[in-house]
N, C-alpha and C positions, 0 to 999 in steps of 0.2 A: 689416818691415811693422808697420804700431801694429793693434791689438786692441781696438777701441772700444766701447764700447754708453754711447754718451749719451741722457740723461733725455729722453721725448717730454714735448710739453705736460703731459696728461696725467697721466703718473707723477709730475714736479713737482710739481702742483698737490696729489696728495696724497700725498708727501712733505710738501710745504710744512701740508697739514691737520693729520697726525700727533702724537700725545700719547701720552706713556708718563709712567711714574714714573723710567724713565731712557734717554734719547738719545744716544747716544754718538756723533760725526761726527768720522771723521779721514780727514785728506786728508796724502797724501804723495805725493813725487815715485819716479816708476817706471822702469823702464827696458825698451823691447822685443826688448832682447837676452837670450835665453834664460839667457845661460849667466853675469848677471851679477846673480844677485837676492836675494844674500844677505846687500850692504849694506841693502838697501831693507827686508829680513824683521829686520833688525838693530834699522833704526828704527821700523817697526812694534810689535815689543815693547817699546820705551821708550815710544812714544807710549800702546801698552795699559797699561802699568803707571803710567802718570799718570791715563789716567780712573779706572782702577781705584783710584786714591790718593785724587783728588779725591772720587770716590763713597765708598769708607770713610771719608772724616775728617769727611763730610757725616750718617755712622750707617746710612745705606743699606739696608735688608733683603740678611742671609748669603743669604741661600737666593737673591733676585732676581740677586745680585750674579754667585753661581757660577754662572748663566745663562747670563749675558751674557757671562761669562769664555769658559766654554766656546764660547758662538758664536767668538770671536774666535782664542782658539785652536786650534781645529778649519780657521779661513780659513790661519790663519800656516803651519801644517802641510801644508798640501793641497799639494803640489808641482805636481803637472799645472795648477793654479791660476796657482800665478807663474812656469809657461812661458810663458804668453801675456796681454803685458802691454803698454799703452803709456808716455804719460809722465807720466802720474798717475795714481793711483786714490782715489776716494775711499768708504770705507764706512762707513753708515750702520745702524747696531746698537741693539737694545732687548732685554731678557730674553727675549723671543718670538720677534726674527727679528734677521735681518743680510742689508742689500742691498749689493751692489757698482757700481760704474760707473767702468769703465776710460776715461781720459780724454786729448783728444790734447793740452790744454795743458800749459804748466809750471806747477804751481802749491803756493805755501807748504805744508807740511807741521804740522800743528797738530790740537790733539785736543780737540773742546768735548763738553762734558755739560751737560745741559740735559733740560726738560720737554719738549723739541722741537725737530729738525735744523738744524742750520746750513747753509744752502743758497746762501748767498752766492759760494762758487765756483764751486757748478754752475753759477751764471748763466753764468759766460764760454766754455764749453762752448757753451751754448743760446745765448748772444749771436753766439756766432763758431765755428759749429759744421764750420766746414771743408769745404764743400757748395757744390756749386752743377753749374748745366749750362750747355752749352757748346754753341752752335749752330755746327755747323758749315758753310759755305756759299759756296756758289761756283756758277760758271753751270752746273756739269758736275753736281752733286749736291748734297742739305742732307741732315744728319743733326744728330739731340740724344742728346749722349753726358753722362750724370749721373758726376760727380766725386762722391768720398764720401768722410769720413776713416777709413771701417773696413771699406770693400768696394774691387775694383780697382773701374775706370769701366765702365761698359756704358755698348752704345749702345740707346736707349729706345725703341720703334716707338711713330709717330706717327701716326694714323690721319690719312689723306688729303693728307700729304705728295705734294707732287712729286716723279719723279723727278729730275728736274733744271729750268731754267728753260724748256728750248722746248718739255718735256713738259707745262710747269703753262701753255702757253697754244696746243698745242696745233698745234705745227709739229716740221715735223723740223729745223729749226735757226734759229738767231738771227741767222746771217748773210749775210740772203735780203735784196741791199739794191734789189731793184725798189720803186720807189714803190707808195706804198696809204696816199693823203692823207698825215698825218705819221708814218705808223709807217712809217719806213725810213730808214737811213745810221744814226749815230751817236744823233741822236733816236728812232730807230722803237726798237732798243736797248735805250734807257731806259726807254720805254714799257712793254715787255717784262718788263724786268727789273721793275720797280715792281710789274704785276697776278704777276710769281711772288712777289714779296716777299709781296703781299697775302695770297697761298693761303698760304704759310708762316705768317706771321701768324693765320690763320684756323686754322688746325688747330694752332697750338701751345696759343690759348685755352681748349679744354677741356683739355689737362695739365697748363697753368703756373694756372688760374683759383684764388683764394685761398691761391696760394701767397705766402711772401714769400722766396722761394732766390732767390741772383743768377744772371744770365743774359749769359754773356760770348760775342760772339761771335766768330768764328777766322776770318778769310778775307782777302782782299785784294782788291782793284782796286773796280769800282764797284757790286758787289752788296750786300758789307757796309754800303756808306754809305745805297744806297738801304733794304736792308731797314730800317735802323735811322730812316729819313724815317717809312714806314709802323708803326714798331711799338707797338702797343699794353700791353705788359709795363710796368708800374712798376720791377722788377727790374731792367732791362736795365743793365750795368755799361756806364761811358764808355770804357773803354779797351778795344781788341782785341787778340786775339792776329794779330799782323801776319804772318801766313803762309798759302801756299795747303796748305788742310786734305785735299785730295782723296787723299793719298798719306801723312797723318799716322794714325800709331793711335790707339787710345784713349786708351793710359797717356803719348804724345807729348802729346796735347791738354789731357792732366788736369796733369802736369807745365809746362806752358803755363801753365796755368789759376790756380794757386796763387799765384803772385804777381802776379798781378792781383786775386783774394782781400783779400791780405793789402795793396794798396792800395785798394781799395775801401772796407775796412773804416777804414783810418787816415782818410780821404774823408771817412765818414760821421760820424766822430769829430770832424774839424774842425767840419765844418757845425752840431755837436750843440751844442760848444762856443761857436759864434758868435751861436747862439739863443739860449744863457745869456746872454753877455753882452748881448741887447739885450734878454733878458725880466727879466732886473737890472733896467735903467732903468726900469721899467714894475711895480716891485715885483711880479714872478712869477717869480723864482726865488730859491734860497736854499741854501745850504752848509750850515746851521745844523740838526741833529739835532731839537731840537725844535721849531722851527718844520714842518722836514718832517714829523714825525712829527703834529703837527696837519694837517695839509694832507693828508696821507694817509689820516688818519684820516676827513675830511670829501670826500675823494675828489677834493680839488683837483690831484692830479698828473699831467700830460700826462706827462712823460717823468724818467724816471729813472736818474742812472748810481749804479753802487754800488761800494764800494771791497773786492776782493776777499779782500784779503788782511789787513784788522785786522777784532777782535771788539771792540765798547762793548759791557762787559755792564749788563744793566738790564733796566729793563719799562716796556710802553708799556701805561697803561691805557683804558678804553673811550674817553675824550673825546680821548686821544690825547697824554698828559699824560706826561714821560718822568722815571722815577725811575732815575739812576744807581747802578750797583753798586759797590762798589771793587775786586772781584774774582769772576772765574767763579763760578758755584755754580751745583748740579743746580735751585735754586729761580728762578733767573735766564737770560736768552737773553741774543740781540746784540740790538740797538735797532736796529742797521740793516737788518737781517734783518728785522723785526715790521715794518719801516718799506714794503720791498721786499712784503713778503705783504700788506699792505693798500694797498700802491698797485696790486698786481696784480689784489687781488680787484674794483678800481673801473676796469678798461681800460688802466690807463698801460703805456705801454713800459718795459720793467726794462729797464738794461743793466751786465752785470757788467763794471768796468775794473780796470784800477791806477792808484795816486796818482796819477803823470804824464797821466793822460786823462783826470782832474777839472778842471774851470776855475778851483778854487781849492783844490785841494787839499783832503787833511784823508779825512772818511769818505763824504761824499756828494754829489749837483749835485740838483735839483729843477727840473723845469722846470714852471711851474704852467699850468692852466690860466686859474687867474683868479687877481688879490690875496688874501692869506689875512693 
């Protein structure tokens, strides 16, 4: 079982605010098997002993320094700590505190210091955080069971659910085929099924309302197709799980569920990428680090993907202007990072990738709102 606690909005947000006279963010790969974490503590001290390198060659304040030491050394030690772990962790340390957040992706291993965190890999966490519910649904019964990557799935009570489809219109069964105008045979059915679809629909809007989790549904024959005529969710994934759910559990349906997830998301990744190329032609979008980071800075970014796994270090000033570093220093951040925190603070969609799921490679895609 992985062990997760991924960043809400929220805690991101100030992460992303935080200033210190030192940041120290490492991120390494973990593993959820208890009894195998002594590679992982191995490279965790190599990765401590390089901030700690980079901060003294910097002059650092002793006293700030043996702080921060101590926080991290006191995490390396903790055993009951790296019992329960997934497939990355990454922490985030200042002389005054140290946060943790066990994570379900795989991701690069690296140690920045800085006036402020490096949060570029938490994006893929929050971008693709492993989540979602599952309608399940058939003429006999609906249930919404939430998939989670760090709890098993429950199923969620839904205030004013039907019990089934001749309960949501109020007959003892579906297959009463006397005439009564068109409601009856194969059409009356349909009919049928449609006003339960509706009631479904209607009682799912105040649980799914401002959410943005996807919504897969599990069933077969013609109830799936019609609820999905009626549904009002923006969330709703295209694909089903093609089976009848009435007799499936939870963890059957959440295990269902995940690879349909993990297409959904490549889906959306195409689509992202085919916007690029026609907001190219239209000069609104752009690969180019300073260009983005102007565009960001004037809050021109509709959408944004970011490359998780390299640091530009540098600084982006007020007009948005970017001065390259030639190498890390605690005086210095990533530029793509500064880039991501001001296009978030202006609305745009952050989305954390790797190389391969940029449209052209390199550290970042920019999708604009307007010409910049």
């Amino acid at each position: 079982m992985l062990y997760v606690d991924i960043p809400t909005a929220a805690e991101f947000k100030a992460l992303n605010e935080a200033r210190a006279d030192a940041c120290v963010s490492i991120y390494l790969r973990t593993t959820p098997l208890a009894q195998s974490p002594d590679a992982t503590r191995i490279e965790l001290g190599n990765l401590i002993r390089q901030a700690r390198e980079q901060l003294q060659g910097s002059g650092f304040d002793k006293r700030r320094l043996a702080l921060l030491t101590e926080h991290l050394d006191d995490l390396l030690d903790d055993d009951e700590f790296w019992r329960l772990q997934a497939s990355s962790l990454a922490i985030l340390a200042t002389p005054d505190s140290v946060r943790t957040f066990r994570l379900p992706n795989n991701l690069s291993s690296m140690a920045i210091v800085s006036d402020r965190f490096h949060l570029k890999p938490l994006l893929r966490s929050i971008t693709f955080p492993h989540s979602a519910f599952v309608l399940a649904i058939s003429e006999n019964a609906v249930r919404l069971v939430g998939v989670y990557a760090d709890l098993p799935p429950t199923t969620i009570k839904v205030p004013g659910f039907p019990k089934h489809a001749a309960d949501a219109v109020g007959k003892g069964s579906l297959n009463d085929r006397s005439p009564s105008g068109r409601v009856h045979g194969l059409e009356g059915q349909n009919v049928r099924f449609r006003q339960y679809a509706r009631q479904v629909d209607a009682a799912l809007r105040p649980v799914l309302t401002g959410r943005d989790t996807p919504l897969i549904l599990a069933g077969v024959g013609r109830v799936p197709s019609i609820f999905r005529s009626v549904n009002s969710y923006p969330g709703l994934v295209d694909q089903t799980i093609e089976a009848s759910p009435d007799h499936m559990t939870e963890a059957q349906l959440a295990e269902a569920a995940r690879p349909i997830l993990d297409g959904a998301y490549q889906q959306e990744l195409s689509r992202l990428r085919a916007l690029y190329e026609a907001r190219a032609s239209e000069g609104r979008a752009t690969s180019d680090l300073s260009d983005a980071a102007r565009a960001a800075t004037g809050g021109a970014i509709e959408v944004l993907l970011v490359n998780i796994d390299t640091v530009v270090p540098g600084a982006v000033d007020e007009t948005g202007a970017v001065t390259f570093s030639d190498k890390d220093a605690p005086a210095g951040y990533g530029v793509a990072d500064e880039i991501a925190a001001r296009a978030l603070a202006s609305g745009a969609r952050v989305l954390g990738v790797r190389e391969p799921d940029l449209p052209a490679g390199g550290e970042l895609a920019a999708i604009l709102r307007y010409p910049v």
